[in-house]
N, C-alpha and C positions, 0 to 999 in steps of 0.2 A: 504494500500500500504506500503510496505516495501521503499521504494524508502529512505525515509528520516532516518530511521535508519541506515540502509547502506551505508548513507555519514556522518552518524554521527559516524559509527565504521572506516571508511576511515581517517577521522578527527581524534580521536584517535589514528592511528596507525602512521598519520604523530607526533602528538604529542609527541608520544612517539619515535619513529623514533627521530625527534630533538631532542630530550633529551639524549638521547644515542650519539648525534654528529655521526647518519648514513651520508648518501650518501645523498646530496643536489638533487640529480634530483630525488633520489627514493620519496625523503620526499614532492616533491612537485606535482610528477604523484599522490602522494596518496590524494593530496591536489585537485586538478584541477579534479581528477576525483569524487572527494565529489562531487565537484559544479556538473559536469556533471549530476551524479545518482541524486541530486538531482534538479536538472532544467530539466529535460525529463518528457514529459505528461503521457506517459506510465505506466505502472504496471511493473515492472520490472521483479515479476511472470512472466506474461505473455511472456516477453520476453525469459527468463529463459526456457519456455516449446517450444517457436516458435526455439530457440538456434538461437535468434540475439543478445545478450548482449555486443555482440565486436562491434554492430554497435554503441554503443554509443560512443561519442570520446573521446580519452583517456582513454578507456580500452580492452585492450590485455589481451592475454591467460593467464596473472597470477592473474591478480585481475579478470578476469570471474571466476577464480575458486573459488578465495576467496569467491564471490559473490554467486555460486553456495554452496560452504560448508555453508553459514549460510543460503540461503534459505531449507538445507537440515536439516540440525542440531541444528539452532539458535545462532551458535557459527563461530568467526572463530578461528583456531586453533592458530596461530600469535599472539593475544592476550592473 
């Protein structure tokens, strides 16, 4: 399952996010949805191919995409 690496690069991007001194709500939707991606049962593959990814809470159409480039790529671009 990809799930815990995908809140471990969420993590990363707030981190780096605060170090930059971004946007306090960005850096902590990036936060809050770590936990999310990784506290869900699921495969988050699976959700990726059913295209429920927005049902996990706290994540909208810009981190599903994030989420979809590294299940595509390995990578996400941002980083």
């Amino acid at each position: 399952m990809k799930n815990r690496e995908i809140a471990n690069l969420f993590e990363e991007i707030a981190d780096i996010l605060e170090l930059r001194g971004e946007n306090r709500f960005r850096i902590n939707a990036y936060r809050r949805s770590a936990q999310a991606v990784s506290g869900i049962s699921r495969d988050i593959e699976e959700m990726a191919a059913e295209g429920s990814i927005e049902s996990i809470p706290g994540i909208g159409k810009d981190l599903r995409e994030k989420i979809e480039e590294y299940l595509r790529s390995g990578e996400i671009s941002l980083l």
